[in-house]
DRENPA-3360 file (N, C-alpha, C; in nm, 2 decimals, always signed):
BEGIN
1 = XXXXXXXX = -1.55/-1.47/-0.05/-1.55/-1.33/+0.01/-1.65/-1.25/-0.07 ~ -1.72/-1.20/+0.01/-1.87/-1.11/-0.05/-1.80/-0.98/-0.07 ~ -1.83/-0.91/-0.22/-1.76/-0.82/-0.27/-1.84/-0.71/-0.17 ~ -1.74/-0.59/-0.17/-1.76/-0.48/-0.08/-1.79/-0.34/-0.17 ~ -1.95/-0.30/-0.19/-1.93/-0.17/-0.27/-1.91/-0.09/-0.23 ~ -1.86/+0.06/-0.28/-1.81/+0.23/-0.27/-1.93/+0.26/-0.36 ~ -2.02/+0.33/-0.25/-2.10/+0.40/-0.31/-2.08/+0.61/-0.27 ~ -2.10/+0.66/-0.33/-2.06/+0.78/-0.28/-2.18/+0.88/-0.36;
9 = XXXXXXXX = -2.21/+0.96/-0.28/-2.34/+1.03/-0.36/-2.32/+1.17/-0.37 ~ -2.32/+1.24/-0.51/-2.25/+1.36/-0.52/-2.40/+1.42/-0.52 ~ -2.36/+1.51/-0.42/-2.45/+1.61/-0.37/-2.39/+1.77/-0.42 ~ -2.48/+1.86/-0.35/-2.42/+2.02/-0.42/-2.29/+2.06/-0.39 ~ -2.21/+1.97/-0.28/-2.06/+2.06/-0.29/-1.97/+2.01/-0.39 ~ -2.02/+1.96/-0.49/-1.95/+1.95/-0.60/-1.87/+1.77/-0.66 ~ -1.83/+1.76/-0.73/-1.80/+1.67/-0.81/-1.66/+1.64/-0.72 ~ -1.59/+1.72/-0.74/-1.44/+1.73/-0.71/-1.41/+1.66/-0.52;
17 = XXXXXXXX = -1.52/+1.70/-0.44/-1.52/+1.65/-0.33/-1.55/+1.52/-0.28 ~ -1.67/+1.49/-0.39/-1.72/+1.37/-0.36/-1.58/+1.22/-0.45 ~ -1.56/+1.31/-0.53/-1.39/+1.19/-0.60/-1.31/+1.21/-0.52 ~ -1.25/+1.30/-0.42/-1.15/+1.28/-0.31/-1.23/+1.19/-0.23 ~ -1.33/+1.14/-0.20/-1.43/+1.13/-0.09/-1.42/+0.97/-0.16 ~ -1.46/+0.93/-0.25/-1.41/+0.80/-0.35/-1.32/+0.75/-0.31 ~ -1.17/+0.79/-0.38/-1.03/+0.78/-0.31/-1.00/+0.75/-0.20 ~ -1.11/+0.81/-0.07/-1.05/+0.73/+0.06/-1.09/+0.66/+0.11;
25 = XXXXXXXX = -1.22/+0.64/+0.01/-1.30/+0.49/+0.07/-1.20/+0.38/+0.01 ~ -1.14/+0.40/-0.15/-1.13/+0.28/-0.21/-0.95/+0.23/-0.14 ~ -0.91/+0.38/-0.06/-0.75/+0.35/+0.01/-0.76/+0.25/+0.11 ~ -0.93/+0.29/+0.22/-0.96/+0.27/+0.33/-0.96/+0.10/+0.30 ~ -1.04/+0.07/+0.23/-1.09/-0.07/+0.16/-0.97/-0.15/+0.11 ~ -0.89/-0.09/+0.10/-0.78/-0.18/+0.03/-0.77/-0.24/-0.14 ~ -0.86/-0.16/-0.18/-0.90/-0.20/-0.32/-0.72/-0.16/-0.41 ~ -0.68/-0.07/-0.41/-0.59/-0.04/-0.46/-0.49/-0.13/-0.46;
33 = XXXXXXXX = -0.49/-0.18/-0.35/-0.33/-0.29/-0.30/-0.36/-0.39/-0.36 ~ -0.53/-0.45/-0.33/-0.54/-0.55/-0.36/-0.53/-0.60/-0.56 ~ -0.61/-0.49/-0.63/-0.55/-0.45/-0.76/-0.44/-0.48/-0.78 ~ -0.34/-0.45/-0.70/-0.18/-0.42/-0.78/-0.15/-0.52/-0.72 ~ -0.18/-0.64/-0.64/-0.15/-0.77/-0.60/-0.16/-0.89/-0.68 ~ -0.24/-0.81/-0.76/-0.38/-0.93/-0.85/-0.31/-0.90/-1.02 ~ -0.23/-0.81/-1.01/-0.18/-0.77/-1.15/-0.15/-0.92/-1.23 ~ -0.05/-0.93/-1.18/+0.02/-1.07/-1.20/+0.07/-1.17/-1.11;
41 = XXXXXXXX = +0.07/-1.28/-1.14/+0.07/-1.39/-1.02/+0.25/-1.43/-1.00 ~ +0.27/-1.47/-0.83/+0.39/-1.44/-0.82/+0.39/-1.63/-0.74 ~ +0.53/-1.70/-0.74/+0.49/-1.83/-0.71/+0.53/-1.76/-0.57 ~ +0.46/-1.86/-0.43/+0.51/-1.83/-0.34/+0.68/-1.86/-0.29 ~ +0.76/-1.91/-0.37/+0.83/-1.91/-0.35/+0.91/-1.73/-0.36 ~ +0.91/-1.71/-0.45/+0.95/-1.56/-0.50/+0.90/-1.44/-0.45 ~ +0.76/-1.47/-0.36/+0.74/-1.37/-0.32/+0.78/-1.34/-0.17 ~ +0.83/-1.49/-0.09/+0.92/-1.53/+0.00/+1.06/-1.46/-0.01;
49 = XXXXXXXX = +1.13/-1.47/-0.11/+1.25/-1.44/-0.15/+1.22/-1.27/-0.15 ~ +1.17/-1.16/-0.23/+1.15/-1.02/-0.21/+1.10/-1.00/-0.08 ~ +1.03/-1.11/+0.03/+1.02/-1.02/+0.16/+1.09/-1.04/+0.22 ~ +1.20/-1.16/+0.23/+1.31/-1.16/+0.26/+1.39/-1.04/+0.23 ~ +1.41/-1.02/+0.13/+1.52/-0.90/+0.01/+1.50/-0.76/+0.07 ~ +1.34/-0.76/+0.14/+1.29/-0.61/+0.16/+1.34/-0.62/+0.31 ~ +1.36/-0.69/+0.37/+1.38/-0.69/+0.53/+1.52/-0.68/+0.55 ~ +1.59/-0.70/+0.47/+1.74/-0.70/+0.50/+1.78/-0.52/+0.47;
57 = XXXXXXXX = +1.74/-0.47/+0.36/+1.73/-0.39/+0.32/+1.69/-0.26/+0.42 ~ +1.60/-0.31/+0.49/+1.51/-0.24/+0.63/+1.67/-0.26/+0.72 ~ +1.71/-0.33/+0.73/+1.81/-0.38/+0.83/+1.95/-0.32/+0.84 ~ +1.96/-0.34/+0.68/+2.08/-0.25/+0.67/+2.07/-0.09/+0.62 ~ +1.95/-0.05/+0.62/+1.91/+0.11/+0.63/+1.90/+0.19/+0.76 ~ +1.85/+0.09/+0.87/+1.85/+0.09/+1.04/+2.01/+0.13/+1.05 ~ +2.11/-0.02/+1.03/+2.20/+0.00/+1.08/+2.27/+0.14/+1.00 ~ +2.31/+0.16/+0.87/+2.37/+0.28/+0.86/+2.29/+0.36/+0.89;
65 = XXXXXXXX = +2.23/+0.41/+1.00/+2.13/+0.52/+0.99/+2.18/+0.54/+1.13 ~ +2.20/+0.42/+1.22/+2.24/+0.43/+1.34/+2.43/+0.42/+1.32 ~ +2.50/+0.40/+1.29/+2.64/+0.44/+1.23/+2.66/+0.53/+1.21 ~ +2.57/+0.64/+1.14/+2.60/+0.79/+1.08/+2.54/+0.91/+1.24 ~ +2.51/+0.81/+1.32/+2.44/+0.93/+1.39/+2.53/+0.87/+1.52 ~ +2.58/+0.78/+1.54/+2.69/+0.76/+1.67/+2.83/+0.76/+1.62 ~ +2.85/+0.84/+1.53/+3.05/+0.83/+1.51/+3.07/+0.95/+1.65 ~ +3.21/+0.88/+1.71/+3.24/+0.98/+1.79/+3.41/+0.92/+1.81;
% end
């Protein structure tokens, strides 16, 4: 995979614009996620098991969410 650069060119509206302007290229890009993916290595087995862990979690935040709003 051919690396993707962020180029950003600070012109007269200032420093401060052009670094927010950075920020949503590198959000847009995925560079961030892909960083914090790369931190440390996870076996696929484990990382199987937390998306499992996070979906149930989804499941049972749905269901009490729908329980608190039909008592009658």
């Amino acid at each position: 995979m051919a690396a993707k650069t962020i180029e950003v060119k600070i012109d007269d509206r200032g420093v401060d614009r052009s670094l927010k302007k950075f920020k949503r290229l590198c959000e847009s890009y995925g560079v961030i996620r892909e960083y914090r993916k790369r931190q440390e290595y996870k076996k696929p087995s484990v990382r199987q098991k937390e998306k499992l862990a996070a979906a149930e979690k989804r499941r049972k935040k749905a269901e009490m969410k729908v329980s608190k709003t039909s008592k009658i």
